[in-house]
Short mmCIF file of the C-alpha atoms (twelve columns), coordinates in Angstrom:
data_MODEL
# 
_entry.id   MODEL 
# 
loop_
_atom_site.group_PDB 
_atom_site.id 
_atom_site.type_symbol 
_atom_site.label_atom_id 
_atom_site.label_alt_id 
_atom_site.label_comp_id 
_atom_site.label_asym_id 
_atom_site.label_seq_id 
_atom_site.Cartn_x 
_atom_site.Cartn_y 
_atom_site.Cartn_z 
_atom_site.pdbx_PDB_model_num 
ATOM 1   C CA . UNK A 1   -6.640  -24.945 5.320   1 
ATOM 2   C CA . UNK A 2   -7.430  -27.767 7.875   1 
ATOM 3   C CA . UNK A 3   -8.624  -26.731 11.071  1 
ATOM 4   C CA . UNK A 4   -9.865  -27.860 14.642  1 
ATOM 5   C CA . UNK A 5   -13.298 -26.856 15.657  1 
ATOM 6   C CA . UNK A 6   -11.712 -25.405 18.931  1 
ATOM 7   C CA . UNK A 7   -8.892  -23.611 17.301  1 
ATOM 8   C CA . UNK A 8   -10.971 -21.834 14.754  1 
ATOM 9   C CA . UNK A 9   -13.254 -21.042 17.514  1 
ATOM 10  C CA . UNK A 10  -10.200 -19.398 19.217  1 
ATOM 11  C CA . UNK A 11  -9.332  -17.562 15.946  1 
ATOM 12  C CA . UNK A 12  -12.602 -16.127 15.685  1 
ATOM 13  C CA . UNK A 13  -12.640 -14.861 19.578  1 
ATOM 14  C CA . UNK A 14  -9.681  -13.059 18.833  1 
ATOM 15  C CA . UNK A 15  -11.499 -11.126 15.836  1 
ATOM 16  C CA . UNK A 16  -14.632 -9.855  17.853  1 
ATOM 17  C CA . UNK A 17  -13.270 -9.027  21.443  1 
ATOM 18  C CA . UNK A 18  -15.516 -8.111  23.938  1 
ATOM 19  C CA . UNK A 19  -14.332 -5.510  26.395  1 
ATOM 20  C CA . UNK A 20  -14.525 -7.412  29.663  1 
ATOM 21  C CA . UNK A 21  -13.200 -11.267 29.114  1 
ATOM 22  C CA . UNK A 22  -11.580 -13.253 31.748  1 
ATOM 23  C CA . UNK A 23  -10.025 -17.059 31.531  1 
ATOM 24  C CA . UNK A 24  -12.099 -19.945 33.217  1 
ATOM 25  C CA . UNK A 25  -9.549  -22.630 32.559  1 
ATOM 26  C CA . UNK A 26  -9.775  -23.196 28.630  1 
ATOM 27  C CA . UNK A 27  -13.026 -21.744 28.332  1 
ATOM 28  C CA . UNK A 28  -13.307 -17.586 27.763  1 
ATOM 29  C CA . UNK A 29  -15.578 -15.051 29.404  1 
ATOM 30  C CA . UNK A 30  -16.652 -12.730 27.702  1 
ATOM 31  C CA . UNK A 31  -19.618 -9.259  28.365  1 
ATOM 32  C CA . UNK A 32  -19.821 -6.527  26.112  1 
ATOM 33  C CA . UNK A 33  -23.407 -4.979  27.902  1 
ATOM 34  C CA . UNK A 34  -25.322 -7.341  26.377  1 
ATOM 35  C CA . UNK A 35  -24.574 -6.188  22.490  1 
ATOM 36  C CA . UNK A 36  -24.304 -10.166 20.188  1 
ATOM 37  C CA . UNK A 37  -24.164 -13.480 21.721  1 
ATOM 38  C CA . UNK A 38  -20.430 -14.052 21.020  1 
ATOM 39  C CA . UNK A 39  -19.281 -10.912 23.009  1 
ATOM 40  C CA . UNK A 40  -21.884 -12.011 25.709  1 
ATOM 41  C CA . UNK A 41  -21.285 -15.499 26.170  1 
ATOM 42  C CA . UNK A 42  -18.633 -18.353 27.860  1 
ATOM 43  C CA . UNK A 43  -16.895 -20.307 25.075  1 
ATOM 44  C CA . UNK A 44  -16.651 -23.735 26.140  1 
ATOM 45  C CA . UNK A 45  -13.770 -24.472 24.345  1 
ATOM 46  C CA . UNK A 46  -11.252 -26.876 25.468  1 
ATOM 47  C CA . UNK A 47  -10.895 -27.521 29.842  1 
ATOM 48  C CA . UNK A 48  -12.671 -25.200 31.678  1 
ATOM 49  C CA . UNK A 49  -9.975  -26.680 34.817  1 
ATOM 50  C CA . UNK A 50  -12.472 -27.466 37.089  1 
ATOM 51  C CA . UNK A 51  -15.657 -30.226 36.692  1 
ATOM 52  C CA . UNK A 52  -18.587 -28.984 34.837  1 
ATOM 53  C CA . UNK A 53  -20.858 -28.177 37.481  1 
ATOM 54  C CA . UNK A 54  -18.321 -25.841 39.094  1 
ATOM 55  C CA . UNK A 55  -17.379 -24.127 35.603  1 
ATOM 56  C CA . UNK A 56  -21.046 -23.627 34.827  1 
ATOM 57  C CA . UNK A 57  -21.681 -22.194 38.386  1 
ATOM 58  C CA . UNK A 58  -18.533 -19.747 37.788  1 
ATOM 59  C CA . UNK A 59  -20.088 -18.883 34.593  1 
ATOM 60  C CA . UNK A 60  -23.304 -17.934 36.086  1 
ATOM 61  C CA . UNK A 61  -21.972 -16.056 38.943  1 
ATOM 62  C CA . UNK A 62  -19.809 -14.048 36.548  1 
ATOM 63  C CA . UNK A 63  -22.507 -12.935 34.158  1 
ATOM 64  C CA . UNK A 64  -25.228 -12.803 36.837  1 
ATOM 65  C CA . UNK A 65  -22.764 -10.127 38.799  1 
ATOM 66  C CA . UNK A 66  -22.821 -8.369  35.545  1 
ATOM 67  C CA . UNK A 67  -26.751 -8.242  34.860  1 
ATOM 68  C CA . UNK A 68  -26.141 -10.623 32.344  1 
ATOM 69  C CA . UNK A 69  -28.284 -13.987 31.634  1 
ATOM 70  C CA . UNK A 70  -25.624 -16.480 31.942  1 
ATOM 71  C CA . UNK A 71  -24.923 -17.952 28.504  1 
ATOM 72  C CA . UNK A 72  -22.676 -20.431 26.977  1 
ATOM 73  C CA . UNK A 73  -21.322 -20.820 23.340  1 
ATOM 74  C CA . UNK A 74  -21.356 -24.611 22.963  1 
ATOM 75  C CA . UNK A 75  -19.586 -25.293 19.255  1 
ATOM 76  C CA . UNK A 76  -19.865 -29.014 17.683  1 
ATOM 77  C CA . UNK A 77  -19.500 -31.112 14.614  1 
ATOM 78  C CA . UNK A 78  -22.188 -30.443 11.983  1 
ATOM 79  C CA . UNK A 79  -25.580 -31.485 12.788  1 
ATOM 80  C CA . UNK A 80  -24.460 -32.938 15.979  1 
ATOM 81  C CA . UNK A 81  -24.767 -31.091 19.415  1 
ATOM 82  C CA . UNK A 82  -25.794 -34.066 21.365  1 
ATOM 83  C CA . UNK A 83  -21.924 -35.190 20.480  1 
ATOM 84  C CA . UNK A 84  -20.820 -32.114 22.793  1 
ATOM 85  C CA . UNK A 85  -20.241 -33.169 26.524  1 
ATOM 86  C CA . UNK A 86  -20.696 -29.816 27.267  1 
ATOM 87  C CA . UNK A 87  -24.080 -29.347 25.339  1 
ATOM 88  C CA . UNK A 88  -25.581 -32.634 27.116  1 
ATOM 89  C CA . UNK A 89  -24.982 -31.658 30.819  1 
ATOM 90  C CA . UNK A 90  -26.034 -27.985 30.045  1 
ATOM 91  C CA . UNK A 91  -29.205 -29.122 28.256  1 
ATOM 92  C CA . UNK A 92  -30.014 -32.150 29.795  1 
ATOM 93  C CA . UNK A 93  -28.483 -32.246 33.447  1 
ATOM 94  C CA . UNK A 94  -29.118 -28.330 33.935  1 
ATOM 95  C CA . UNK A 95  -31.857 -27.534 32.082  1 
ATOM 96  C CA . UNK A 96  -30.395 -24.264 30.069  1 
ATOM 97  C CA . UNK A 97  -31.842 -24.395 26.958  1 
ATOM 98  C CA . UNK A 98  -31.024 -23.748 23.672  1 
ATOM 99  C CA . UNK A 99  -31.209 -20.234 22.436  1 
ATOM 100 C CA . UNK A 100 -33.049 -20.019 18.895  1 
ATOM 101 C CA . UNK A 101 -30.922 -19.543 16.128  1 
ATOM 102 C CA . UNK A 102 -28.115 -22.440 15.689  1 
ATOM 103 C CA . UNK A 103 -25.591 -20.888 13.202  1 
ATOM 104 C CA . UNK A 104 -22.884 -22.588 11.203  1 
ATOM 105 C CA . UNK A 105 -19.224 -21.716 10.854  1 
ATOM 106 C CA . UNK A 106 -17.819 -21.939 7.280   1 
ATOM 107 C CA . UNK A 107 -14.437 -21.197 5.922   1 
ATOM 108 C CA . UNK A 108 -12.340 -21.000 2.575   1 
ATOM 109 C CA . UNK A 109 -9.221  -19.811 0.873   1 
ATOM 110 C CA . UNK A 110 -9.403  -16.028 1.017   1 
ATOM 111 C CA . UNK A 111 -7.426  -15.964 -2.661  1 
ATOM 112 C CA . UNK A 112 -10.195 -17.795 -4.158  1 
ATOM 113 C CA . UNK A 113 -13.030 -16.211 -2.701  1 
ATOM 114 C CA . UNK A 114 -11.638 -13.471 -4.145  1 
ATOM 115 C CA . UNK A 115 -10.773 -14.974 -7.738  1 
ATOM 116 C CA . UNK A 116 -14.827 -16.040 -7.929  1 
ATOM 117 C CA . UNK A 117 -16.079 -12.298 -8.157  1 
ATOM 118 C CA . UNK A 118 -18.472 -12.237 -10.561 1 
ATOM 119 C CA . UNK A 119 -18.727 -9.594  -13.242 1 
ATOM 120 C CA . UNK A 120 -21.073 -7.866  -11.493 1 
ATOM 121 C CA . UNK A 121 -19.632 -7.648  -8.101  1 
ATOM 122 C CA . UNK A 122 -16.362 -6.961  -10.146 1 
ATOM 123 C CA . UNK A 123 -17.679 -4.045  -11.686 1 
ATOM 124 C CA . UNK A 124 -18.818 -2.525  -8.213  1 
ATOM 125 C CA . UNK A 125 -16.195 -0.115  -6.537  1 
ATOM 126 C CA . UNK A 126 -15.225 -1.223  -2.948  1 
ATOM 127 C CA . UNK A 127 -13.872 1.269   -1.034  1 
ATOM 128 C CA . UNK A 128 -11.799 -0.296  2.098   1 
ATOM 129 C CA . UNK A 129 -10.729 2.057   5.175   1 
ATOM 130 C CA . UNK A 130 -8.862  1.543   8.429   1 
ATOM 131 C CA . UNK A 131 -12.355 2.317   10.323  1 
ATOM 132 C CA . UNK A 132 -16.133 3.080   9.984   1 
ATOM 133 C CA . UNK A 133 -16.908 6.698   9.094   1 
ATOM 134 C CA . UNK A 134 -20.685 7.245   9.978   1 
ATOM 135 C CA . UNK A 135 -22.115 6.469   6.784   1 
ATOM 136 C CA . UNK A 136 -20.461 3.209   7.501   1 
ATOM 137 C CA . UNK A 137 -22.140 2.827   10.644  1 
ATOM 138 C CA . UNK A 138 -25.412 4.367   9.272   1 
ATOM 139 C CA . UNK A 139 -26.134 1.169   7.061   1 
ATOM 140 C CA . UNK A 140 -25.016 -1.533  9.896   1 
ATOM 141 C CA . UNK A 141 -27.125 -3.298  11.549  1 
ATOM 142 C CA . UNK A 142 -28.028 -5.880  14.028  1 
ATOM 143 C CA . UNK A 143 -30.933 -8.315  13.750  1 
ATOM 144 C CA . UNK A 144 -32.240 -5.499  12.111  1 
ATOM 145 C CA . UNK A 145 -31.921 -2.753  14.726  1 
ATOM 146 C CA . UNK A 146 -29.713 0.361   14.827  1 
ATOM 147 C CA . UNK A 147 -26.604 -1.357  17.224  1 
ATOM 148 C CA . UNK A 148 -25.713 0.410   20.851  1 
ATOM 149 C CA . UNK A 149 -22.584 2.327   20.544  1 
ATOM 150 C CA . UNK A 150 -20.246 -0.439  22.558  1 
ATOM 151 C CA . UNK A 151 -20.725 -1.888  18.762  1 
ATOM 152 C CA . UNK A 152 -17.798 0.414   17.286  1 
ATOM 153 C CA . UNK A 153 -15.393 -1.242  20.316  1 
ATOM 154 C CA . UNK A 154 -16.010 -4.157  19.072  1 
ATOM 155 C CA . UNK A 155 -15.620 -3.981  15.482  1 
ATOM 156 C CA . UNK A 156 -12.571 -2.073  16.457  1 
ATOM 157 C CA . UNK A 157 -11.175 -5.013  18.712  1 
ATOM 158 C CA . UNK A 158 -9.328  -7.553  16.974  1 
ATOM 159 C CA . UNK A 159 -5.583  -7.197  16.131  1 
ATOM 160 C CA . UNK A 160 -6.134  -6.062  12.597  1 
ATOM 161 C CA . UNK A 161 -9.451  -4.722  10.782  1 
ATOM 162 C CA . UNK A 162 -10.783 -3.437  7.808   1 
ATOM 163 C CA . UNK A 163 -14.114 -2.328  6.670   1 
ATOM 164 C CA . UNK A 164 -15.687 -2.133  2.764   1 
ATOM 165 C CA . UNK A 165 -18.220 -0.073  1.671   1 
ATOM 166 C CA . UNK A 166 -20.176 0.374   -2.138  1 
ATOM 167 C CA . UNK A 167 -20.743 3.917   -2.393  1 
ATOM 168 C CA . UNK A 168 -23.026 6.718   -4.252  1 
ATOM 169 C CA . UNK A 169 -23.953 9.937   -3.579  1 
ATOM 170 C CA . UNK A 170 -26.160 9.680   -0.659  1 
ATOM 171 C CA . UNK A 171 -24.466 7.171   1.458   1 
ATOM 172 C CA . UNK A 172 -23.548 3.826   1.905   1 
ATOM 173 C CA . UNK A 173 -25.194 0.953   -0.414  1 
ATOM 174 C CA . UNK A 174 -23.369 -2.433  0.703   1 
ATOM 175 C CA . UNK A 175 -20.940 -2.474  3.640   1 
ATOM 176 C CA . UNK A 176 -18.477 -5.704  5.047   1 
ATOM 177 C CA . UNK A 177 -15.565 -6.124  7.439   1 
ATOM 178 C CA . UNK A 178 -12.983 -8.493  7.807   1 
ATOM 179 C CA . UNK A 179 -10.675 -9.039  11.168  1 
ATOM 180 C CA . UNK A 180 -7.839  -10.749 10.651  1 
ATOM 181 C CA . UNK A 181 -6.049  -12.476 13.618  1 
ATOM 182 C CA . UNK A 182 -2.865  -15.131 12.721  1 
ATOM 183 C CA . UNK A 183 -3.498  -16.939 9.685   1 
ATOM 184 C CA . UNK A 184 -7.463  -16.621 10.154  1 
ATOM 185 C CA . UNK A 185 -9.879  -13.878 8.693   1 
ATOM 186 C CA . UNK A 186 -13.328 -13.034 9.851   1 
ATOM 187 C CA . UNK A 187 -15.945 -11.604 7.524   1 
ATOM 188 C CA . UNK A 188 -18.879 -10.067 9.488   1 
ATOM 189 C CA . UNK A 189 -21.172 -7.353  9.374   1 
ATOM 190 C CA . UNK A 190 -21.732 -7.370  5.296   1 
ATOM 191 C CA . UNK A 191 -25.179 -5.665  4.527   1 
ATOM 192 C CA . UNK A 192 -26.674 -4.459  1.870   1 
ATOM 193 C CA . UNK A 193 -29.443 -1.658  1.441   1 
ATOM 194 C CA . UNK A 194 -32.712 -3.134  1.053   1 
ATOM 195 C CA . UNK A 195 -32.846 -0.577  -2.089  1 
ATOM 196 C CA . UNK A 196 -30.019 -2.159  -3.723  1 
ATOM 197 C CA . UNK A 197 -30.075 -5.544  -3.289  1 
ATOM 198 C CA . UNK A 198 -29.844 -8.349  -5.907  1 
ATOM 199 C CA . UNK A 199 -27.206 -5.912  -7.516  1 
ATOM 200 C CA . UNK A 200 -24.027 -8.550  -6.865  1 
ATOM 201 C CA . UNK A 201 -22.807 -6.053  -4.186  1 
ATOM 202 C CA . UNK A 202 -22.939 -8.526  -1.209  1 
ATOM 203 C CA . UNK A 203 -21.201 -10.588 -3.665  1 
ATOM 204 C CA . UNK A 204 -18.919 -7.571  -4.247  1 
ATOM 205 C CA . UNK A 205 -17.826 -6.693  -0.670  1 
ATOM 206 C CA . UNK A 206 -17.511 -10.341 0.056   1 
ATOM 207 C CA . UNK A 207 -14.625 -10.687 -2.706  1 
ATOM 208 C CA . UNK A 208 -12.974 -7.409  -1.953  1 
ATOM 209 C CA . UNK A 209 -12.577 -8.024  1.506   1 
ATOM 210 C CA . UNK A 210 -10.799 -11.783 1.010   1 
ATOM 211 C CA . UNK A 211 -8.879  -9.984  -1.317  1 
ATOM 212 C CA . UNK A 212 -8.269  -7.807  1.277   1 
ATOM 213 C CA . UNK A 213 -7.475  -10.775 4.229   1 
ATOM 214 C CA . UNK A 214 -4.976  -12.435 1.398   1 
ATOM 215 C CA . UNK A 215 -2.914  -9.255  0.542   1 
ATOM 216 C CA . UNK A 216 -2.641  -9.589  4.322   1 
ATOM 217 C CA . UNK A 217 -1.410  -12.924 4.717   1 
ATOM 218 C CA . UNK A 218 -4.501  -14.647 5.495   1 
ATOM 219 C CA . UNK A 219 -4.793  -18.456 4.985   1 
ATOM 220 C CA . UNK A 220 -8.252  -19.148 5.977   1 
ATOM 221 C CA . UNK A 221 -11.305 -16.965 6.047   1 
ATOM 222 C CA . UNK A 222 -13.970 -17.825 8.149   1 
ATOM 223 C CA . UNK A 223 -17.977 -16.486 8.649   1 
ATOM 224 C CA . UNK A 224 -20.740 -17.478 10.682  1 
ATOM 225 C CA . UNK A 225 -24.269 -17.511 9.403   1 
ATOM 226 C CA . UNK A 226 -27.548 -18.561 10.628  1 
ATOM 227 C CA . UNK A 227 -29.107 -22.112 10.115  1 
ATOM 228 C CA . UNK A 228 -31.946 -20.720 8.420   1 
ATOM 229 C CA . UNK A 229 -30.479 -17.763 6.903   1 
ATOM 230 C CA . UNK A 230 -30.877 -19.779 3.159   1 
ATOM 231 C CA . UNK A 231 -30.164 -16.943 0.911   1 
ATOM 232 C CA . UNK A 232 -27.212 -16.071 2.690   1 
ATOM 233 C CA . UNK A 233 -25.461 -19.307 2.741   1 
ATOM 234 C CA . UNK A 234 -26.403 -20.171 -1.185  1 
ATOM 235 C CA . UNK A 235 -24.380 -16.812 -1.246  1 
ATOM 236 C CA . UNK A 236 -21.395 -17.537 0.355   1 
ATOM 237 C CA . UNK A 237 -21.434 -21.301 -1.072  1 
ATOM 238 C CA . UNK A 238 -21.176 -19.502 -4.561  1 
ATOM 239 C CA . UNK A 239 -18.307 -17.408 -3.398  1 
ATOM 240 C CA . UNK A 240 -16.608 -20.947 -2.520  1 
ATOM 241 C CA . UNK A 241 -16.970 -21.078 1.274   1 
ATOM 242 C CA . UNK A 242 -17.697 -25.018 3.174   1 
ATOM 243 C CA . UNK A 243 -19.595 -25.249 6.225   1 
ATOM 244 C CA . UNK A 244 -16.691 -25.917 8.618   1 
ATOM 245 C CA . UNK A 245 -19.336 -26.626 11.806  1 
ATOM 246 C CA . UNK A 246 -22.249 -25.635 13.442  1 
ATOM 247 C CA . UNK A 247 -22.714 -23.545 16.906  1 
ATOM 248 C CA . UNK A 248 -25.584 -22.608 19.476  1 
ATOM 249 C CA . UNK A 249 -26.134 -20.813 22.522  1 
ATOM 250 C CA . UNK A 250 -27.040 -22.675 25.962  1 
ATOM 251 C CA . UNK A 251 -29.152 -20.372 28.159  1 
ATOM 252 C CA . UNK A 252 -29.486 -20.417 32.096  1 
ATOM 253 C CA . UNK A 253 -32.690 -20.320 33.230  1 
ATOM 254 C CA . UNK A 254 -34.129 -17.132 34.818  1 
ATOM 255 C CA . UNK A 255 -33.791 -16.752 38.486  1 
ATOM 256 C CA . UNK A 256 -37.152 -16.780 39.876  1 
ATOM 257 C CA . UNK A 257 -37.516 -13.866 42.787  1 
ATOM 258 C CA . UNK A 258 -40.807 -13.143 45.158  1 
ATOM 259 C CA . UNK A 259 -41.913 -9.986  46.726  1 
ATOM 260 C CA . UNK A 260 -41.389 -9.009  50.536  1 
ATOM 261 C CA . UNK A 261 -44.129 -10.800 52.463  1 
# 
């Protein structure tokens, strides 16, 4: 399914809403008390409505009046940031500098992510639910850490969601979820237990949950994975996604304040 870097950008917005957002022309606002860079940063998609310098100092103001660090999501063509208008004034005009950890956006048919389940990950049971139950929740986890509770809001947000889980006894071994909003599906959040992995179940929830995004009419499923995240993306070019394009964050710098005198 052919797709604009801005509209698939929009797509995915829609499947990880923060609870505070707000319109700045084109571009979207977005806080969610500071949990992931997409729910906590402007995307600078399409015409902000006003020049740069104004949009940027809206953007700070906004997250600044929120005890946020004013950040922007700048997206652009593979290996190619400096081709971003956006990214060049922000970087080189303001200063704001890029936040480690470029990631790259990459997409496939949902029907045949789902048809290239190996043995293996066929053979695991996927169990998919409406919404996390707490062993679920137990097993997620951001840049390694237990997540804040605004988390469940957000993996609740998007018009339509479902999360997978590999089960035994005690608990939760692999876990996924896909958000499906228009013809696009999101896969985020798939872990596995350090225990069990190299068992095919990322692999496992990964198939199940396309399968799951087709059944629902899906066209296009989408992810977003770190640049240097190498086992992850050999993973998910197996399963038969493309990189689509790449992503980074543009950072304000911190205010500087002094003491009374």
């Amino acid at each position: 399914m052919t797709v604009s870097i801005g509209d698939l950008e929009r797509a995915a917005a829609e499947g990880w809403r923060a609870p505070e957002e707000a319109p700045l022309g084109g571009w979207l606002l977005r806080a969610a008390d500071g949990f992931t860079g997409r729910a906590n940063s402007a995307l600078a998609v399409g015409d902000p409505g006003v020049p740069l310098a104004a949009a940027t100092t809206e953007v700070g103001r906004w997250y600044r009046f929120r005890g946020l660090r004013p950040m922007v999501a700048v997206p652009y063509p593979l290996g190619q940031p400096q081709s971003s208008a956006v990214d060049r004034f922000l970087g080189d005009k303001l200063g704001w500098a890029a936040r480690p950890g470029s990631a790259t956006v990459m997409t496939a048919d949902p029907g045949e992510v789902a048809a290239r389940a190996t043995p293996a990950s066929a053979a695991a049971g996927v169990d998919v639910d409406t919404e996390p139950d707490e062993a679920w929740l137990a097993l997620y986890r951001f840049r390694g850490q237990r997540p804040p509770p605004v988390s469940r809001r957000l993996l609740m947000s998007a018009p339509w969601q479902a999360f997978g889980s590999v089960r035994e006894a005690d608990g939760a071994l692999a876990i996924g979820r896909v958000a499906v909003a228009g013809d696009w599906a999101g896969l985020t959040a798939v872990e596995v237990h350090p225990r069990h992995r190299r068992r095919g179940l990322g692999g496992a929830i990964t198939a199940a949950l396309a399968a799951v995004a087709a059944a629902r009419g899906a066209s296009g499923l989408y992810l977003q994975v770190e640049d240097d995240n190498d086992a992850a993306r050999a993973l998910y070019h197996r399963a038969g996604f493309a990189d689509h394009h790449g992503y980074h964050y543009r950072v304000a710098p911190a205010l500087v304040t002094t003491g009374p005198r």
